[in-house]
C-alpha positions as CSV (number, residue, x, y, z in Angstrom):
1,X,102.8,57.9,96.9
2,X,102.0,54.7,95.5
3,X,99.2,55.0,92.7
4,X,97.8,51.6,94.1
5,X,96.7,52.8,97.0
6,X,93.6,52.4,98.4
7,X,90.8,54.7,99.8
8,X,88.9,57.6,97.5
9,X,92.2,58.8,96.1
10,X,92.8,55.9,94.3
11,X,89.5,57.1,92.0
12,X,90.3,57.4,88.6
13,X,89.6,60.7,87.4
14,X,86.2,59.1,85.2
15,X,85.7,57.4,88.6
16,X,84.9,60.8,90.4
17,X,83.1,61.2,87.7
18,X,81.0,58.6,88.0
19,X,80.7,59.6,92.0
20,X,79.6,63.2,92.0
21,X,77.3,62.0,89.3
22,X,75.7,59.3,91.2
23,X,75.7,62.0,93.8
24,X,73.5,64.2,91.0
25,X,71.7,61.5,89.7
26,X,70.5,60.3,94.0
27,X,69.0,64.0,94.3
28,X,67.3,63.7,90.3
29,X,65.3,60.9,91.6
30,X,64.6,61.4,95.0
31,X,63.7,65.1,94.1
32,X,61.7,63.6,91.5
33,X,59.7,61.4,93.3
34,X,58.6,64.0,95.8
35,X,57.6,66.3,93.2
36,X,56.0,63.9,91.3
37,X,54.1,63.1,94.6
38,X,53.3,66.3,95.6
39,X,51.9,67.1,92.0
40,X,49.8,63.8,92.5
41,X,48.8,65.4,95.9
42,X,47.9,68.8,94.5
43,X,45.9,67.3,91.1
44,X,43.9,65.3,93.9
45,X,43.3,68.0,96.2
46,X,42.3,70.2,93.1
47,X,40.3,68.2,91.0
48,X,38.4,67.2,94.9
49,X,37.9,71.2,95.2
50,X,37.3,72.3,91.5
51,X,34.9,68.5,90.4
52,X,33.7,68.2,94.0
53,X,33.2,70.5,96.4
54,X,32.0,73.5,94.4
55,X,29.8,71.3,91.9
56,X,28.5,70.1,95.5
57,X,27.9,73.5,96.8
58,X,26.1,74.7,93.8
59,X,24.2,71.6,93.9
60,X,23.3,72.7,97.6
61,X,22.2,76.1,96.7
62,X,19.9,74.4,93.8
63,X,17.9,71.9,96.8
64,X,17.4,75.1,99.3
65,X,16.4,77.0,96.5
66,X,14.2,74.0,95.1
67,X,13.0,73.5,98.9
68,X,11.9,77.3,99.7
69,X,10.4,76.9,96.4
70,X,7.8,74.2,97.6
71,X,7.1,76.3,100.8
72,X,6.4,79.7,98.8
73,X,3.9,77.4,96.2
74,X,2.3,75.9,99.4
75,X,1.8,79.1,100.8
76,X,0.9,80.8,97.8
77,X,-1.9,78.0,97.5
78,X,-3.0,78.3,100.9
79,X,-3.9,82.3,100.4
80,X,-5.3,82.0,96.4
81,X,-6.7,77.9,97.0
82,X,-5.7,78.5,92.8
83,X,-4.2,75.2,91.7
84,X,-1.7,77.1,89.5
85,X,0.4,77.5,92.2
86,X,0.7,73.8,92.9
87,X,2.9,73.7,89.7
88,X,5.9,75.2,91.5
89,X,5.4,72.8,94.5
90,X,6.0,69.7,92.2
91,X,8.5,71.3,90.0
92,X,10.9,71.9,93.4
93,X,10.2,68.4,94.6
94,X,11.6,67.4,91.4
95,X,14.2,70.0,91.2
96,X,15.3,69.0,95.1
97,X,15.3,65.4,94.2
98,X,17.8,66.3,91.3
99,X,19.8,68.1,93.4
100,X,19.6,65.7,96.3
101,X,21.0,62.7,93.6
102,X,24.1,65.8,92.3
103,X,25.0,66.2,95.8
104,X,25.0,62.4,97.3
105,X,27.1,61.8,94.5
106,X,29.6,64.0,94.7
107,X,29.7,63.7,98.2
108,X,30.3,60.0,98.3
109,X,33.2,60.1,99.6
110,X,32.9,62.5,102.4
111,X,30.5,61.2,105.4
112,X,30.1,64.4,107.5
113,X,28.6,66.6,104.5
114,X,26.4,63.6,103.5
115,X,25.3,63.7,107.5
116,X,23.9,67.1,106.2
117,X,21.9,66.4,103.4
118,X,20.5,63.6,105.3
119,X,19.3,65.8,108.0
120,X,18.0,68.2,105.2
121,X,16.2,65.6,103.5
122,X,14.7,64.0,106.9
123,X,13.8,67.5,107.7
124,X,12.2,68.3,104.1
125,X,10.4,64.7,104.1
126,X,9.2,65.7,107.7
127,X,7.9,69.2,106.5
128,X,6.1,68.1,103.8
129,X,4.6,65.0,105.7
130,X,3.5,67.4,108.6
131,X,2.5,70.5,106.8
132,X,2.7,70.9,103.0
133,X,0.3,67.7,102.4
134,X,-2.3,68.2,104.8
135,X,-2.8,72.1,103.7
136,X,-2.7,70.6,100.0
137,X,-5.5,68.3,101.4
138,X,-7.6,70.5,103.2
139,X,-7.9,73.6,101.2
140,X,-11.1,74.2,98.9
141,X,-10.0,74.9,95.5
142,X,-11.5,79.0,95.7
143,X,-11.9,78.6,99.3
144,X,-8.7,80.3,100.6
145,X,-7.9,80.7,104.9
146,X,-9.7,77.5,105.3
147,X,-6.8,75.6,106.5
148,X,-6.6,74.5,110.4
149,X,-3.7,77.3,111.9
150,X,-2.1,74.5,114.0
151,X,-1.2,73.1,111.0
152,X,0.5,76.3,110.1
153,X,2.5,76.9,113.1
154,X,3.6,73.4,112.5
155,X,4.9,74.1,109.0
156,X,6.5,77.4,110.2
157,X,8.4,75.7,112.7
158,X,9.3,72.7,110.9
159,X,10.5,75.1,107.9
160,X,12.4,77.2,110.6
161,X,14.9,74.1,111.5
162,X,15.2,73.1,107.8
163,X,16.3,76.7,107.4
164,X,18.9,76.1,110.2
165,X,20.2,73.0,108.5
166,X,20.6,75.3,105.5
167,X,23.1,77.4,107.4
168,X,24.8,74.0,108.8
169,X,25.0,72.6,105.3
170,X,26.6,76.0,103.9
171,X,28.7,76.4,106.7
172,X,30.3,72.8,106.7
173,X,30.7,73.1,102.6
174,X,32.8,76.2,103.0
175,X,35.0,74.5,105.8
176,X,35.7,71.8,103.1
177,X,36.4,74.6,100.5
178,X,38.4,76.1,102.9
179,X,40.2,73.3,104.1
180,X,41.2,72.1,100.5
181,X,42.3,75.4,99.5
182,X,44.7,75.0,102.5
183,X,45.6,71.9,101.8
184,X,46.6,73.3,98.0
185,X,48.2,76.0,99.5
186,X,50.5,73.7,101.8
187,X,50.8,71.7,98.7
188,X,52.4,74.5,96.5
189,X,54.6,75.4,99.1
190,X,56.1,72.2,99.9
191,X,56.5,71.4,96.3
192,X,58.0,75.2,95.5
193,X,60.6,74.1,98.6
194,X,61.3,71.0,97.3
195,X,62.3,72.5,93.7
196,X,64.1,75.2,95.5
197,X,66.0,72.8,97.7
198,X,66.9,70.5,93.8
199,X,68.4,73.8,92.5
200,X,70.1,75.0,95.3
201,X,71.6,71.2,95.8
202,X,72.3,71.7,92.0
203,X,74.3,74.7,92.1
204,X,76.4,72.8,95.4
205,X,77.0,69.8,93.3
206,X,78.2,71.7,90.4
207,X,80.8,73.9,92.5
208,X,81.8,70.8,93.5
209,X,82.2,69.4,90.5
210,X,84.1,72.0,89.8
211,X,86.1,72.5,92.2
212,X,87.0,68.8,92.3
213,X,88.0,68.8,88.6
214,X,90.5,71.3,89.2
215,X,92.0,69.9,92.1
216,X,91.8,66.6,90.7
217,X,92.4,66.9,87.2
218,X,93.4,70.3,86.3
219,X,96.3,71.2,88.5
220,X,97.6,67.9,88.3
221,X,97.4,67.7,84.7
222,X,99.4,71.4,84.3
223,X,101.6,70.4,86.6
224,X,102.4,67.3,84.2
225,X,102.3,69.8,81.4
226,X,104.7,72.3,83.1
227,X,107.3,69.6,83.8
228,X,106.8,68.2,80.1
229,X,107.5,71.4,78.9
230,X,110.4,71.9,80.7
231,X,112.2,68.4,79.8
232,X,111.1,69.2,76.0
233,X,113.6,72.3,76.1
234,X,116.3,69.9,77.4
235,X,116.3,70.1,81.2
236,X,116.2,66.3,80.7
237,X,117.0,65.9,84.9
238,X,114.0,67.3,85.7
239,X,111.7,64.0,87.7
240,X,108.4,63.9,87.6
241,X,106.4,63.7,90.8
242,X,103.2,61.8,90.3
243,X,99.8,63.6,91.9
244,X,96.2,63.3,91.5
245,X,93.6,60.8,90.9
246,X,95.3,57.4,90.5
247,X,95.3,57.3,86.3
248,X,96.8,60.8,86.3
249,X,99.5,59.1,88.4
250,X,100.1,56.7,86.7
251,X,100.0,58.3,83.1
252,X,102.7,60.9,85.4
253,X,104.6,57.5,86.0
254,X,104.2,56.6,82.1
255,X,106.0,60.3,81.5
256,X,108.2,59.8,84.2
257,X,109.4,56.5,82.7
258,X,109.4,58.1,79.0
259,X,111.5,60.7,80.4
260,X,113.9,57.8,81.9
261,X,114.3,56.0,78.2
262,X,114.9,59.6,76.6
263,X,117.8,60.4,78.8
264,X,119.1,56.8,78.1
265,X,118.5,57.1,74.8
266,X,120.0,60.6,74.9
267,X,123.1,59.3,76.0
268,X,123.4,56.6,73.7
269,X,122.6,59.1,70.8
270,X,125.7,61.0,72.0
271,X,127.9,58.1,72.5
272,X,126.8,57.1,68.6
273,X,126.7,60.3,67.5
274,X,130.3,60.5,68.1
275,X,131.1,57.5,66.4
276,X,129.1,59.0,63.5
277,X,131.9,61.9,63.6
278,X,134.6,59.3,63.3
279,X,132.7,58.1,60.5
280,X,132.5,60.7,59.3
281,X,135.6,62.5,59.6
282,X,136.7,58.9,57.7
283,X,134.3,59.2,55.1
284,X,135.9,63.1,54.3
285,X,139.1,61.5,54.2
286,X,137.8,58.6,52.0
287,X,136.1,61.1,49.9
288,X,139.6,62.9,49.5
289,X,141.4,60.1,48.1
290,X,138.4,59.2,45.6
291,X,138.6,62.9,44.1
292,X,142.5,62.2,43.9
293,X,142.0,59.0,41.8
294,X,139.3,60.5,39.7
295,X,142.1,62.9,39.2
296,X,144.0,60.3,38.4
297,X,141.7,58.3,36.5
298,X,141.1,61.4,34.1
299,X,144.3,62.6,33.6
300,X,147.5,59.9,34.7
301,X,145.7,57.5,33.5
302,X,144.5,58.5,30.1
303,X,148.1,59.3,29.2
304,X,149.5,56.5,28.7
305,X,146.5,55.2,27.3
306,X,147.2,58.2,24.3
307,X,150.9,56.8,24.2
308,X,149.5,53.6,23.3
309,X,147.5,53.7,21.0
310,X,149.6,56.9,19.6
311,X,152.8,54.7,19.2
312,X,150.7,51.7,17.9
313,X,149.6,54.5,14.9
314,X,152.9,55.0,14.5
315,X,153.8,51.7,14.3
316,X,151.4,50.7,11.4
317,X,152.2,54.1,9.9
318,X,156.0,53.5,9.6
319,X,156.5,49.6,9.5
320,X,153.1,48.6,7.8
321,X,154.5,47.7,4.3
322,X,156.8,45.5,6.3
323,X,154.0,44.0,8.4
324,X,151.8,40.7,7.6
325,X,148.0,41.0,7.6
326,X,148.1,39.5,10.7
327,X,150.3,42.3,12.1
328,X,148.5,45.3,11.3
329,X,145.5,43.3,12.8
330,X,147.3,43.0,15.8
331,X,147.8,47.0,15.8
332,X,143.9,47.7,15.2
333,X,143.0,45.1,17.8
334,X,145.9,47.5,20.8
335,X,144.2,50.9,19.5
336,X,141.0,49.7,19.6
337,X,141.8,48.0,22.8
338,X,143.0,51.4,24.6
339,X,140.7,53.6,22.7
340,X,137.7,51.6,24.5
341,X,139.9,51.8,27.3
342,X,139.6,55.8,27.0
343,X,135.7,55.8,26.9
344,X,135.0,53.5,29.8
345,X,137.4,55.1,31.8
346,X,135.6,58.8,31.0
347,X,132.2,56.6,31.4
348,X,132.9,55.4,34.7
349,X,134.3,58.9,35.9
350,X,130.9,60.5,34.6
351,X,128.7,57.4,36.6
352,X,130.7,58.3,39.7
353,X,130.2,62.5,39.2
354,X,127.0,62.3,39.0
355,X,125.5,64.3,42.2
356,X,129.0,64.4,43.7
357,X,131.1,66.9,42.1
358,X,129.9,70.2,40.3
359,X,126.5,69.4,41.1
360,X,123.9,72.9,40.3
361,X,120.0,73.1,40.5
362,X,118.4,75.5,38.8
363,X,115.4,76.3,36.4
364,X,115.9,73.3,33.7
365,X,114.1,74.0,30.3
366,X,114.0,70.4,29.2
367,X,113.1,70.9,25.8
368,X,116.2,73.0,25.5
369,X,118.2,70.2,27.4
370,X,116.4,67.8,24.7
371,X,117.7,70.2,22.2
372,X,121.4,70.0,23.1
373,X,121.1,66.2,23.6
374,X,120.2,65.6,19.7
375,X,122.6,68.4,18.5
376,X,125.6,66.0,20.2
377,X,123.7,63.2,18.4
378,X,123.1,65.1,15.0
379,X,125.4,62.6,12.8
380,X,124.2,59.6,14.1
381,X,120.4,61.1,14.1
382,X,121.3,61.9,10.1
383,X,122.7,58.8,9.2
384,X,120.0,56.5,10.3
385,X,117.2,58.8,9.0
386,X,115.6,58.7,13.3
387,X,112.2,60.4,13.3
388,X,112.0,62.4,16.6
389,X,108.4,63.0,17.5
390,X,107.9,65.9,20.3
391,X,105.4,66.7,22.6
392,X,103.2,69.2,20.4
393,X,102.5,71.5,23.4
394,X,106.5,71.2,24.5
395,X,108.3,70.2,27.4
396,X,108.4,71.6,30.9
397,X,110.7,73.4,32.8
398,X,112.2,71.4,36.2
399,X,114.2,71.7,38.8
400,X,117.4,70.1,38.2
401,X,121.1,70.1,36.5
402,X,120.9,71.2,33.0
403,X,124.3,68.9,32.2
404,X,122.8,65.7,33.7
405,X,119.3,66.4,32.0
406,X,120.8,66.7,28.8
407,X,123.2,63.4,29.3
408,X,119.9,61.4,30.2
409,X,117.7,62.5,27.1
410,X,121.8,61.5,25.2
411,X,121.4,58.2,26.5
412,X,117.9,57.5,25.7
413,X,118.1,58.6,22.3
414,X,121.3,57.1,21.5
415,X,119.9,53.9,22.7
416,X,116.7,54.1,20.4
417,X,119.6,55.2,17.5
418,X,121.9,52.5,18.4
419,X,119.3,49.3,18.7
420,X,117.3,50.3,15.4
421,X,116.2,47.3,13.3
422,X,117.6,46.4,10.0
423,X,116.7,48.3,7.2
424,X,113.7,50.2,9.4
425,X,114.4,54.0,9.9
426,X,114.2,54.8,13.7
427,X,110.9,56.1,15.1
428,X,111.3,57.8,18.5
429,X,108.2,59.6,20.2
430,X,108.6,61.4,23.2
431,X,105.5,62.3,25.6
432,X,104.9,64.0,29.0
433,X,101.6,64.1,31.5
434,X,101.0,65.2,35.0
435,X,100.8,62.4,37.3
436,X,100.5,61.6,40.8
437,X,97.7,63.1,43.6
438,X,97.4,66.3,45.8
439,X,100.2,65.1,48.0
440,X,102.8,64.8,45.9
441,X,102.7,66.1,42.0
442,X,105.2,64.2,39.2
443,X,105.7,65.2,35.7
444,X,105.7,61.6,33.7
445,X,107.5,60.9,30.5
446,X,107.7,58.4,28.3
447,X,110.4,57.7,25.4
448,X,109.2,54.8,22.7
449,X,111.2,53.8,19.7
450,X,110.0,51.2,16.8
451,X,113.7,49.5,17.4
452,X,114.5,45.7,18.5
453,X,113.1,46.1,21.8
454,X,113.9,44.3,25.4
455,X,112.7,41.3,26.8
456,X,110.7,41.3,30.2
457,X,112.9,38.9,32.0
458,X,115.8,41.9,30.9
459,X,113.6,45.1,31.9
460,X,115.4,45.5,35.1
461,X,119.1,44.1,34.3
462,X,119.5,47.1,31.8
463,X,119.6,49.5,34.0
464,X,122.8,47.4,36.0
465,X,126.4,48.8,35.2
466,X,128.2,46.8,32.8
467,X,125.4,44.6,32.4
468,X,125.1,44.2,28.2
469,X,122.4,42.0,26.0
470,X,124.4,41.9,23.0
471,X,128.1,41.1,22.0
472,X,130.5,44.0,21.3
473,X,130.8,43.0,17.4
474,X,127.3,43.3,17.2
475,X,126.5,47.0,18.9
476,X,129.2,49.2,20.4
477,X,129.3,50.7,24.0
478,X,130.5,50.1,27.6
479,X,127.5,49.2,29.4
480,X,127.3,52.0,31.2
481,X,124.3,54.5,29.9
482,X,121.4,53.0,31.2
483,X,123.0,52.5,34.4
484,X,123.7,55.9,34.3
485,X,120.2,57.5,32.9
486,X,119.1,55.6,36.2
487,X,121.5,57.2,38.5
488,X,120.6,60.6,36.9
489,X,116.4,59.9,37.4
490,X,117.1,59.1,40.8
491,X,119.2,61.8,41.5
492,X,116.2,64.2,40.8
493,X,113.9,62.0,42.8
494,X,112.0,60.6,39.8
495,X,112.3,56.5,39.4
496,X,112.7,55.2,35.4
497,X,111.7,52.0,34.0
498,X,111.1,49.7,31.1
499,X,107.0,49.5,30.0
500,X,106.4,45.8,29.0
501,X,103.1,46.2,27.5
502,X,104.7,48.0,25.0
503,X,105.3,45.6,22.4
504,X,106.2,47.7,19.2
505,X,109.8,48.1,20.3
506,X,111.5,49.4,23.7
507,X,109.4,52.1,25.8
508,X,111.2,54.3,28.5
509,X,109.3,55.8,31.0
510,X,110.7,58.1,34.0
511,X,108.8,60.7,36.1
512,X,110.7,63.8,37.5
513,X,109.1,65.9,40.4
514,X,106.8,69.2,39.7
515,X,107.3,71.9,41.3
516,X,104.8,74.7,41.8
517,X,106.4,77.1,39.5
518,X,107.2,74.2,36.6
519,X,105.3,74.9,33.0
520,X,104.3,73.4,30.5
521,X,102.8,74.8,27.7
522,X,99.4,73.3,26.5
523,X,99.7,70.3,28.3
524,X,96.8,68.9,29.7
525,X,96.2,67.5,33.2
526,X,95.4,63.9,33.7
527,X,96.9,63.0,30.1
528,X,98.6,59.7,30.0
529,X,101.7,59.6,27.5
């Protein structure tokens, strides 16, 4: 199936996503908005019921109780005729007019319970207008039962219906009470449904959601994960069928393709590595005859070198007295000749050993391999009076080849010996410090003499086989050592080089890797030599 293809199944996996939470996000809002309606609804209804309606009934209560105040003063009045009992009459006029102003305003917005203060009020006004002022009027203050009785029938029926409208007003208020209650009641419910309908669309949405990562995402992806499994332990035929959302397919197509290059790669990695065989079977064979020459080399050849210069001894020995100057020159000159001959030859077998043939590795104490080194350079140390200063908390112990150790710290000294200046007594201080990070730890030594010293533009051309800076007349050797104390650094994995700031004569410095069981007595980390 073509990862192109159109429809829901070419969604991305982050494009599902994106669907079932738009999906999530529709019902967060819409359920939102209703309860944040609803809440509106039931604040409204509320605050009407809890600022309104009750302040309204209480305010209700307060002008009946105000009103049968006046009509118990009045009548109070119109047994005694003592004015003491007018008090009460004015203070529940006022008292009825408070209440009158509490309720009208709270009311405002509802017409039918203003219909019945209005009709209490008319009613009152009508009372008072027909009965309470006229018996005010007509009694004598200490005259009591002198008031006309029509006048009290009229009051007691006029106080009769304002009684009535009492009921009506109660009646009416607690239907509003009633009804907003209701109304906060329905309000609860609906919102309690609404919130229940969020969570249970919730708990759907996230089944879903999980259900649709698993078919979408997670079988797919194990089934990518089984077949790359199986092509990593070589069943390298194995095709990969792409399924799921479209970038699973296609990151399946990726694999797929991946798996294609590996198996061409595969087989050209066979053809080569059988090419590497011949090679190598070549190299063996190559190898062979090199250990046969160095046979040669060390053995054949030095022979006849021996004869040479043997018979050229012999020569000068036996015929000398019958020999020019010039003759016996020409004798020195062949002896010399294949005596030099001897040394580069064993020079150049030693370059060419070196890592090859013999090779060991084990625990190398170097200040015992420094040790040997100087007692093979003892005469030459004692003639030219050489100085060796040591590190005072010694040298550590490395993994390596004793022989080749000891041949480098030859080579170095013997160089400081060799180059000394004329008429100064050779100076040669040797160092050591830990260098390098966590990564990868280097023991780093450093080997400065007081002698001639090395130009920069010649720092690297030392270390090049054969490669000399002074004539043979004027200091002996083949060329050779430096090349060689390079070969034998490298060999251990350190590197070796010239230090041109050094100015005082030639400095050396080569590092050699640490190891975590290499020593060295009191040496201090981070020391620079």
């Amino acid at each position: 199936m073509s990862p192109d293809q159109r429809g829901v199944r070419a969604l991305t996996v982050q494009g599902w996503q994106y669907l079932v939470l738009s999906v999530m996000g529709f019902v967060v809002l819409t359920g939102g908005i209703m309860v944040a309606v609803l809440l509106n609804r039931t604040d409204q209804v509320s605050g009407q019921l809890i600022e309104r309606i009750q302040p309204a009934r209480v305010a209700a209560l307060q002008m009946q109780a105000a009103i049968r105040d006046q009509e118990t003063a009045v009548r109070g009045y119109l047994i005694t005729a003592d004015l003491r009992f007018l008090k009460p009459y004015d203070e529940g006029r006022a008292a009825e007019q408070q209440a009158s102003a509490d309720i009208r305003q709270l009311e405002q917005d509802r017409p039918d319970l203003l219909d019945d203060l209005d009709a209490i009020e008319q009613a009152s006004g009508s009372w008072r207008t027909n009965y309470a002022e006229p018996v005010v009027a007509d009694v004598r203050p200490g005259d009591p039962g002198s008031v006309d009785p029509e006048l009290t029938a009229i009051g007691q029926a006029d106080f009769d219906a304002l009684r009535v409208l009492f009921d009506t007003q109660n009646e009416n208020l607690a239907q509003a009470r009633d009804a907003d209650i209701a109304e906060l009641e329905r309000m609860r419910t609906l919102r309690n449904a609404v919130l229940l309908a969020m969570a249970v669309t919730f708990a759907v949405t996230v089944v879903a959601l999980a259900v649709l990562l698993r078919r979408a995402l997670v079988r797919p992806l194990s089934r990518l994960a089984a077949s790359c499994r199986r092509i990593a332990e070589g069943n390298f035929g194995e095709r990969i069928v792409p399924q799921g959302p479209r970038d699973i397919r296609l990151i399946s197509l990726d694999v797929e393709h991946m798996r294609q290059r590996i198996v061409e790669e595969l087989e050209a990695s066979r053809a080569a590595t059988e090419a590497l065989d011949e090679q190598a079977e070549e190299l063996r064979r190559s190898n062979a005859e090199l250990e046969q020459f160095a046979y040669v080399a060390s053995h054949d050849l030095q022979e006849p070198l021996r004869k040479v210069a043997s018979f050229c001894q012999l020569l000068e020995k036996r015929y000398g007295d019958q020999l020019d100057e010039r003759g016996v020159e020409y004798i020195g000159f062949a002896v010399d000749g294949a005596k030099r001959m001897q040394i580069l030859i064993n020079d150049l077998l030693t370059f060419s050993r070196v890592g090859r043939l013999n090779a060991t590795e084990t625990e190398v104490d170097l200040d015992e391999a420094l040790d040997n080194a100087l007692s093979n350079l003892a005469t030459a140390v004692e003639e030219s009076d050489a100085v060796i200063e040591r590190p005072v908390g010694g040298l550590p112990t490395v993994k390596g080849d004793p022989t080749l150790l000891t041949m480098l710290w030859q080579n170095l000294i013997g160089n400081a010996v060799k180059f000394r200046r004329e008429g100064v007594a050779p100076r040669i201080v040797i160092d050591v410090a830990q260098s390098g990070d966590d990564d990868a730890q280097n023991w780093s030594f450093s080997l400065a003499d007081n002698g001639i010293g090395i130009a920069a533009e010649f720092t690297d051309k030392v270390f090049v086989i054969f490669q000399r800076l002074h004539g043979r007349d004027a200091y002996s050797g083949t060329g050779i050592g430096l090349a060689l104390c390079k070969k034998i650094v490298e060999h251990h994995g350190g590197t070796i080089w010239i230090d041109s700031s050094y100015t005082e004569g030639t400095r050396f410095r080569f590092t050699l890797p640490m190891t975590l069981d290499d020593t060295a007595t009191p040496l201090l980390e981070g020391s620079t030599p």
